[in-house]
C-alpha positions as CSV (number, residue, x, y, z in Angstrom):
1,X,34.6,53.9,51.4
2,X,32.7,50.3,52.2
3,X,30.1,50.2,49.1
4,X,27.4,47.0,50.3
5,X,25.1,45.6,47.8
6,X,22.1,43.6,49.1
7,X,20.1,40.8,47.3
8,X,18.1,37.7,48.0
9,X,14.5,39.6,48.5
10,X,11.0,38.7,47.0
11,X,7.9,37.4,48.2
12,X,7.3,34.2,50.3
13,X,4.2,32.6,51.9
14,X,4.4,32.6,56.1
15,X,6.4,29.7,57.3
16,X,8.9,30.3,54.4
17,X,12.3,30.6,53.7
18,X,15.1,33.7,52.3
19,X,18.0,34.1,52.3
20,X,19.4,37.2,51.5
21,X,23.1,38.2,50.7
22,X,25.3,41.3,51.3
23,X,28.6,41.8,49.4
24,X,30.8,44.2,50.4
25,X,33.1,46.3,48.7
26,X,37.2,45.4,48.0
27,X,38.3,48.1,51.1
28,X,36.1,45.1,53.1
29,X,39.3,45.1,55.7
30,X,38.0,48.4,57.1
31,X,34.7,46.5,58.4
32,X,34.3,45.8,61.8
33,X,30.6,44.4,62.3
34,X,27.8,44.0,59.8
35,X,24.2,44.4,61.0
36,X,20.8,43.6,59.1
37,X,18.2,46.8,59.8
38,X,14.2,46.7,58.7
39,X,11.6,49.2,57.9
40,X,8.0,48.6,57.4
41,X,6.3,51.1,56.4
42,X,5.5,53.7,59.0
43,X,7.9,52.4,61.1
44,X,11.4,53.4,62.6
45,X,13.8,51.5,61.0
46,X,14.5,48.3,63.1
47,X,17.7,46.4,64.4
48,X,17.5,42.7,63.6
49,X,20.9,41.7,64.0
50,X,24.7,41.5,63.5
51,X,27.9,39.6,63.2
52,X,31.7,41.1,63.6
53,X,33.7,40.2,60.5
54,X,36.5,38.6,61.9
55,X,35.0,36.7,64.4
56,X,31.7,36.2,63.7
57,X,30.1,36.7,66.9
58,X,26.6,37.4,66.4
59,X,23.6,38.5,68.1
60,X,19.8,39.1,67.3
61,X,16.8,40.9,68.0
62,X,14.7,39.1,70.3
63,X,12.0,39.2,67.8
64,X,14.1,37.1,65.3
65,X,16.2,35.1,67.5
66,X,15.5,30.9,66.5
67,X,14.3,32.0,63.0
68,X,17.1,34.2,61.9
69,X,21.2,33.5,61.1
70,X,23.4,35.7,59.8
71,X,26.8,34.3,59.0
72,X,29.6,35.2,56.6
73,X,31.6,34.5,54.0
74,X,34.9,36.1,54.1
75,X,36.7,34.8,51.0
76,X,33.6,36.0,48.8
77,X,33.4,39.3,51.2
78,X,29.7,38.7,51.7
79,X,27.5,38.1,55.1
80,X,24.5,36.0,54.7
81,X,20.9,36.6,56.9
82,X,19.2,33.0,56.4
83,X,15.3,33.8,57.3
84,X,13.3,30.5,58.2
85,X,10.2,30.4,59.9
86,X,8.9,33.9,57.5
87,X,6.0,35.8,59.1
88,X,3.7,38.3,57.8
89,X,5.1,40.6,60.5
90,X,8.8,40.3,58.9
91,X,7.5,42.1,55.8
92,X,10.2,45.1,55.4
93,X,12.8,46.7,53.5
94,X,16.1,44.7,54.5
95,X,18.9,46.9,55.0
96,X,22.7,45.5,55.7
97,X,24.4,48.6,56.8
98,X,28.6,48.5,57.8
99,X,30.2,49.8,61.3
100,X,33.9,50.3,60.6
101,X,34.7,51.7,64.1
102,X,37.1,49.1,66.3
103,X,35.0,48.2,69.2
104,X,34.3,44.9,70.7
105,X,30.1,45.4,71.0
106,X,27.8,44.7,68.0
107,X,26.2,48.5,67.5
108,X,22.2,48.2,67.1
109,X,21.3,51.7,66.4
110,X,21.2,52.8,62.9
111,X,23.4,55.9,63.5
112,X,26.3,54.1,64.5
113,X,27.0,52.5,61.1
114,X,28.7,54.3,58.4
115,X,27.4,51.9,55.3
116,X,24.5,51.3,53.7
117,X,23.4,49.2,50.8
118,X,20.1,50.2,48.7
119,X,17.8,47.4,50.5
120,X,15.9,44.8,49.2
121,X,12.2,44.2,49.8
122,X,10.8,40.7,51.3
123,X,7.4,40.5,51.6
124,X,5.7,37.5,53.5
125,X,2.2,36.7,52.7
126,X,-0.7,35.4,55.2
C-alpha cells in the first residue's frame, strides 16, 4: 500500500504562484512514476503531468508545459508540482495519484495509477 498526502493548495490571483507538495508513504520503493491529475468541476479529470521516481524524467500536458515543474525529493519521499504563471483556467482539484507498475513510459490516464491522495483545491482568481 502507497498512502500520498497532498498539500500546498489555496487561492491565488492570475499570474501567480503554488506550489504544491505530495508525500508519499514509507513502502515509497514500490513507486514507479508520480503524476499530478485535475478536475474542474464538470469536467473529466485531467492529466497535467508526471515524473518517474528514480530518474526523474518528466513530462507535461501541453496545456501546462513552461508554467508547470514537477520535481522530487527522494530523501523527504515527496514530489513537488511548482505552478507559475496561475490562470483562471487552472482552477481544479489537484490530484497526485502513484503508478507502481515497472514500465519505462509516464502513464497519463487516470486508470493506470493505483494511488491516490485526497486532493487539494487551488483556485486562481481573474
Amino acid at each position: 500500500q502507497v498512502q500520498l498526502v497532498e498539500s500546498g493548495g489555496g487561492l491565488v490571483q492570475a499570474g501567480g504562484s503554488l506550489r504544491l507538495s505530495c508525500a508519499a508513504s514509507a513502502r515509497s520503493f514500490s513507486i514507479n512514476t508520480i503524476g499530478w491529475f485535475r478536475q474542474a468541476p464538470g469536467k473529466e479529470r485531467e492529466f497535467v503531468g508526471g515524473i518517474k521516481w528514480i530518474s526523474s524524467r518528466t513530462t507535461y500536458a501541453d496545456s501546462v508545459k513552461g508554467r508547470f515543474t514537477i520535481s522530487r525529493d527522494n530523501a523527504k519521499n515527496t514530489v513537488y508540482l511548482q505552478m507559475n504563471s496561475l490562470k483562471p483556467e487552472d482552477t481544479a482539484v489537484y490530484y497526485c495519484a502513484a503508478d507502481t507498475l515497472r514500465r519505462w513510459d509516464i502513464p497519463t490516464l487516470s486508470h493506470e495509477y493505483s494511488y491516490w491522495g485526497q486532493g487539494t483545491q487551488v483556485t486562481v482568481s481573474s
